[in-house]
C-alpha positions, 0 to 999 in steps of 0.5 A, a space after each residue: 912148140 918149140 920142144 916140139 920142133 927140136 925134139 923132130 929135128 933131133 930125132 931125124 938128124 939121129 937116125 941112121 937106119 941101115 946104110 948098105 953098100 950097094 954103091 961101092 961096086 958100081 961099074 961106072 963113074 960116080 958122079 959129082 953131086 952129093 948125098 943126101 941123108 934124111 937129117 938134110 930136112 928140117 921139120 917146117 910146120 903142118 896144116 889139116 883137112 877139114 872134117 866137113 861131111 862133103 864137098 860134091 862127088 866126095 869127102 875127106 873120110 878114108 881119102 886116097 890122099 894123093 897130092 899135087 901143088 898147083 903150077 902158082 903154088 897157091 892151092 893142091 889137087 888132093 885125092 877125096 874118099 878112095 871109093 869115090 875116085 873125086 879129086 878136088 882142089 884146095 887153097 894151101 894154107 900157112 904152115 904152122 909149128 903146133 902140136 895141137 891139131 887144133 891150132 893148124 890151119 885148115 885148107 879150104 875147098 878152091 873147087 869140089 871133088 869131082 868124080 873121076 872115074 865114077 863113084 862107088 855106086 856108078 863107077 863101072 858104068 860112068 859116061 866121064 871116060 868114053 871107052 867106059 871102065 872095062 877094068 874095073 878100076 876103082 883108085 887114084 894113085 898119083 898125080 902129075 900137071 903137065 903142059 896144062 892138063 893133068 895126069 892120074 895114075 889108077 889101078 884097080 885095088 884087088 885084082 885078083 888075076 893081076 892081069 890089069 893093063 889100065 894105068 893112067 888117064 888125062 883131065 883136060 882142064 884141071 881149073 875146071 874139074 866137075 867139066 872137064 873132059 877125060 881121056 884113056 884109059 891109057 897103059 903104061 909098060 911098067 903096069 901095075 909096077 909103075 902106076 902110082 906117084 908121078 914125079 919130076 926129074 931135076 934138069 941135071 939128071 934129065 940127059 943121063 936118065 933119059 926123060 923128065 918124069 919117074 913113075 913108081 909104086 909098090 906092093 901097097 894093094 893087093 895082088 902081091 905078083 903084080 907088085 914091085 915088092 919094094 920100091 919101083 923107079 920108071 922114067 916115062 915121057 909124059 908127052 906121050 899122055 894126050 888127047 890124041 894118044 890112042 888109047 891101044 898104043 903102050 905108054 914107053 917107060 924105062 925101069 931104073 929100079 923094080 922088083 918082084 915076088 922072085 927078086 923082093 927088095 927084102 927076101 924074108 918079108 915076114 920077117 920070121 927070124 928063124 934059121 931054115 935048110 936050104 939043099 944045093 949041088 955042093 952040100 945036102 943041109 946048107 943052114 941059111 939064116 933068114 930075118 933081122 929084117 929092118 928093109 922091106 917087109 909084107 905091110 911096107 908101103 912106098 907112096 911117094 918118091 923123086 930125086 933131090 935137086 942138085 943131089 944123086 939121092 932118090 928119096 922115098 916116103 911111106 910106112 913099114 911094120 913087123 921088123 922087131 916082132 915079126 909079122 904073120 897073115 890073120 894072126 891075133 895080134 899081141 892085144 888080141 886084135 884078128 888081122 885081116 891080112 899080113 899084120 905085125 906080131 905086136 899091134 905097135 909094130 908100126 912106124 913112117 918109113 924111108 929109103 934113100 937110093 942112089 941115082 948112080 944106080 939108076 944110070 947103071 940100070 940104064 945103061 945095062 951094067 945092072 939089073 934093077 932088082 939089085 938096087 938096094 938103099 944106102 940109107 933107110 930107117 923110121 921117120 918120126 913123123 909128127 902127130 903120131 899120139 892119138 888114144 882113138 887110133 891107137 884104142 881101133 886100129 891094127 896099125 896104130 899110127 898116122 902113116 904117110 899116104 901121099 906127098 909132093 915135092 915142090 923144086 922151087 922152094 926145096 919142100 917137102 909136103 907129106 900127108 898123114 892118113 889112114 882108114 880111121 881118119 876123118 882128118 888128113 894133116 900135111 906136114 912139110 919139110 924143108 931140103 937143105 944140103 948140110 
């Protein structure tokens, strides 16, 4: 246990990822508050899902994984099996400091899952919503409590035509999930760009970020043009979410930070390390020299992020793959494996990710002086998570690792919470980490 702990604590203090220099030239002001690095957070212990079969409309297997800490702190909304678009809520264990999955603690069921939208085979002609499902959508992305109720952001996974408006509906009564009622569809400007975490604004930025609440997502799911292709930042006031907001109105959200298939976080998201021509004006052959990417590539995923009280850190969590040996779209992968879709070059190319951003940069979004696609990270890199070791992930799947799926940041106590998934886990595991400014 104790070789555990400092093994984690040496490896994240030591990573130093890729800083850029995005800040240096920012047209306005730094303000007083520090930076933070990804060594500021110490590893504080873990707990687990259960692998029982179910709890009403849904279960563990394949879960969405979205995760919010209840107002006391003493339970959390957790996203059941993705098809089954249930949420359910769950008492919060005791962490624990074990590398044995075995010995954590495992969360016990508060309130079975509910059905939100409907379930994989009723969904699209559930009763729950009254404007009924026109869109389609079938997973919940985010969660957020606010003034007693709840938000979820949804979207729908393959929209094809990418021309989905739905992003987010309200649940009255969170302490009774099964009962509730359920309002929307409601739909954010940013659409599918900002239709997945919901977090809180610490007080100090509250003024010069103009609202209280970001909401992001990125290229997780398909259509990759209805995509930030790279991690999205929107300030959105949730008051404007109610039981009395038309569900014709468009939700106001203000971009801090957001990209698409013409300006991606990282041009060369296949990383394929080659050098290429490009032709201009100036010269007929220009060599421009294309890979090395180590930022944002195809199989990257963003599924959590917020700002670190009483810092000018944006912090985000989630995955990446393919920046040492590339990637390639149905390729066979170098164990033999045929991927469905973009995968890495070698099937052990895969790793939990992060990227710290500088809210500076989101005031100067705000207040025009730049484009929200040219925010780049001072700080990124691999995040060694904990419980990565499985010889049954690592035998099946294309992406051998436990990635992080969800999260929540609790402001009180200055934690971390982290879910560890994929589609081969029956069992989730939370890992929580404490912020301490070094």
């Amino acid at each position: 246990m104790d070789k555990l702990l400092f093994l984690i604590l040496f490896s994240v203090s030591a990573i130093n990822g890729s800083e850029g220099c995005a800040n240096q030239n920012s047209p306005h002001k730094s303000t007083p508050l520090p930076l933070a690095s990804i060594g500021d957070f110490s590893y504080k212990g873990a707990f687990a899902m259960d692998r029982k079969a179910g709890y009403g409309d849904s279960n563990n297997k394949y879960a969405a994984a979205v995760f919010k800490l209840s107002t006391d702190k003493s339970s959390f909304y957790f996203g059941g099996r993705k098809v089954d678009t249930a949420i359910g809520e769950f008492e919060l264990p005791e962490l624990v400091l074990n590398e044995k999955i075995s010995a954590l603690n495992v969360a016990r069921v508060k309130q079975n899952y509910s059905s939100i939208l409907g379930t994989k085979k009723d969904r699209f002609k559930s009763k729950r919503i009254p404007t009924g499902n026109p869109q389609k959508i079938d997973r919940i992305t985010g969660l957020m409590l606010h003034n007693g109720r709840l938000v979820a952001n949804v979207t729908k996974y393959y929209d094809g035509k990418g021309g989905n408006t739905h992003t987010t509906v309200l649940i009255d009564n969170p302490e009774d999930l099964a009962n509730s009622k359920i309002y929307g569809y409601f739909s954010l400007q940013g659409a599918a760009h900002a239709s997945g975490w919901i977090s809180e604004i610490p007080p100090e930025w509250h003024s010069s970020l103009g609202g209280d609440y970001i909401t992001g997502w990125a290229s997780n799911f398909p259509i990759a043009r209805r995509n930030s292709i790279g991690p999205s930042a929107f300030v959105v006031d949730l008051d404007d979410i109610s039981p009395s907001t038309d569900t014709d109105d468009l939700i106001s959200t203000t971009s801090l930070m957001d990209f698409n298939l013409r300006n991606k976080l990282h041009p060369d998201i296949y990383n394929n390390n080659k050098t290429i021509k490009r032709n201009n004006k100036n010269q007929d052959a220009v060599p421009v020299v294309v890979g090395d990417n180590d930022l944002w590539t195809v199989v990257s995923w963003a599924v959590y992020g917020f700002i670190i009280p009483n810092t000018r850190t944006y912090a985000v969590f989630g995955s990446s793959g393919g920046h040492n040996s590339g990637l390639g779209y149905k390729i066979n992968q170098d164990n033999g494996h045929r991927c469905p879709g973009p995968c890495a070059v070698k099937h052990d190319d895969y790793y939990n990710y992060y990227w710290l951003f500088n809210v500076d940069d989101f005031v100067a979004v705000k207040n025009g002086d730049k484009p929200p696609h040219e925010i780049r990270p001072y700080e990124y890199g691999v995040f060694p998570a904990p419980f990565q070791k499985d010889p049954d992930i690592a035998a099946k799947a294309f992406t051998p690792i436990r990635p992080i799926r969800g999260g929540d940041y609790d402001q009180e106590s200055n934690t971390l919470y982290l879910v560890l998934g994929g589609s081969l886990q029956e069992r989730q595991i939370i890992i929580a980490y404490k912020f301490t400014m070094r």
